[in-house]
C-alpha positions in Angstrom: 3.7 165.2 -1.0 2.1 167.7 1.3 1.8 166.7 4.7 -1.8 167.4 5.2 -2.2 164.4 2.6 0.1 161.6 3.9 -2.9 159.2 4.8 -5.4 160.3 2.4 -6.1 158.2 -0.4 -5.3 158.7 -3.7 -7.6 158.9 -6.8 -4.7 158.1 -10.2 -5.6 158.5 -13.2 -5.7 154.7 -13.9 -9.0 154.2 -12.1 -11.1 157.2 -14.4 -9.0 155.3 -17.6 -11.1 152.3 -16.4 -14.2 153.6 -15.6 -14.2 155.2 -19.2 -13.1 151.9 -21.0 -16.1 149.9 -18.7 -18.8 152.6 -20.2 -17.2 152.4 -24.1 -17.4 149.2 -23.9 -20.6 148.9 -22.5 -20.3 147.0 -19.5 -21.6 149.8 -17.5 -24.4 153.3 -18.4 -23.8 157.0 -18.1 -26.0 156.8 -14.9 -23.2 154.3 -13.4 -20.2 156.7 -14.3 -22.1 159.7 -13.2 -22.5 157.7 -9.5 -19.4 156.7 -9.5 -17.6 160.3 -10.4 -19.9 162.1 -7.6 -18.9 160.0 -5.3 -15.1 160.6 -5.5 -15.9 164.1 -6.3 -17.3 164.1 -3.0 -14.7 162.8 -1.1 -12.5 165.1 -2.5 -14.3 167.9 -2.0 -14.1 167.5 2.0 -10.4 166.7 1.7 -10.9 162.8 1.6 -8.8 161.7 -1.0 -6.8 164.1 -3.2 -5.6 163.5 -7.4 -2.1 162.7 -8.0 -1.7 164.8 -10.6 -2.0 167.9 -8.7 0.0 170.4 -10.2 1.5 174.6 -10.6 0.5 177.5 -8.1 -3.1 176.7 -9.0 -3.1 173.0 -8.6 -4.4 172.5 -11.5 -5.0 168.4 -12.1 -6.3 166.8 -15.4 -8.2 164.4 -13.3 -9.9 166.7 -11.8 -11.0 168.2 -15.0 -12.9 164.9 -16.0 -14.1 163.9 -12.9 -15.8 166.9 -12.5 -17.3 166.1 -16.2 -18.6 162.7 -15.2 -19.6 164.1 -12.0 -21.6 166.7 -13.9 -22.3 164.4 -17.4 -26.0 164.3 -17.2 -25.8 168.8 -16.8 -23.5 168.7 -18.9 -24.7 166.3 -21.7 -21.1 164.0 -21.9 -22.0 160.9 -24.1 -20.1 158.0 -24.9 -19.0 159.8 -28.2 -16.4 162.1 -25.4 -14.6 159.3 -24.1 -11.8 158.9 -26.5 -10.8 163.2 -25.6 -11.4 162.5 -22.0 -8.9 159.7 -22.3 -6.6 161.8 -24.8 -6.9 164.6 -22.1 -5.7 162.1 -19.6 -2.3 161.1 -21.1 -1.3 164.7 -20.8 1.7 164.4 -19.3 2.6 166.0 -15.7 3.6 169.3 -16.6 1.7 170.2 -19.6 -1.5 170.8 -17.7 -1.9 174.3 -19.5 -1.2 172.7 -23.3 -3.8 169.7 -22.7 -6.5 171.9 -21.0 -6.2 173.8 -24.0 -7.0 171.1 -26.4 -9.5 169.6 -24.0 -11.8 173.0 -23.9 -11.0 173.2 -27.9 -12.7 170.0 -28.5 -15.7 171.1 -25.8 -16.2 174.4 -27.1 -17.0 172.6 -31.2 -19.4 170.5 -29.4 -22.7 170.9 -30.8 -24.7 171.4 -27.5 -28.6 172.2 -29.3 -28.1 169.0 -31.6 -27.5 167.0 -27.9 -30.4 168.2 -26.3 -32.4 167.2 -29.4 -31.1 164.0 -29.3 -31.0 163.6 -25.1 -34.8 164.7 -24.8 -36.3 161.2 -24.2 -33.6 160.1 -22.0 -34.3 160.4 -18.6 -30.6 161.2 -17.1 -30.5 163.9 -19.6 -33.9 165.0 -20.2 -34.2 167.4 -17.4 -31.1 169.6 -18.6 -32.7 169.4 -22.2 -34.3 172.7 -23.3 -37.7 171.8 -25.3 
């Protein structure tokens, strides 16, 4: 671990796996996740806790990659319907950062974004990133 970590906390994977079970099975909303996300997003973002799945010259990390979707899931128009790839994309083993990003943005690039909006109009955590 790199020094300038030793007594920062540490986000695990474990903790986004159980935000995303909470929200599929609808003990909490999309506006709950998306609070919850920014707010470790922030923290790591001025070096208050760090991922431990940090990983290659580039320190890549998986949870980073979906915290920075829920942190972003009303912009970016994450429902429900994502969680089982977000958790798919989260079992990517250490080391194969490259091979589950790749299936990760695969299943984000066939998402139908205009049929979202259509259907993420009326809702008011979505509505504002909702073209008319």
């Amino acid at each position: 671990m790199d020094s300038e970590f030793e007594n920062v906390p540490l986000l695990e994977r474990k903790a986004i796996v159980e935000v995303l079970v909470l929200w599929s099975d609808g003990k909490i909303n999309a506006l709950e996740v998306l609070v919850w996300a920014s707010k470790f997003h922030d923290l790591i973002s001025v070096d208050k806790m760090y991922y431990e799945d940090y990983e290659g010259e580039k320190q890549n990390s998986v949870s980073l990659e979906v915290l920075t979707k829920l942190d972003n899931l009303d912009m970016d128009l994450v429902l429900k319907e994502d969680i089982p790839k977000m958790l798919e994309f989260l079992k990517t083993p250490l080391g194969e950062f490259d091979r589950g990003y790749k299936v990760w943005t695969a299943y984000l690039d066939q998402i139908n974004y205009t049929n979202r909006q259509k259907q993420l109009r009326g809702n008011p955590l979505y509505s504002k990133f909702c073209n008319e």
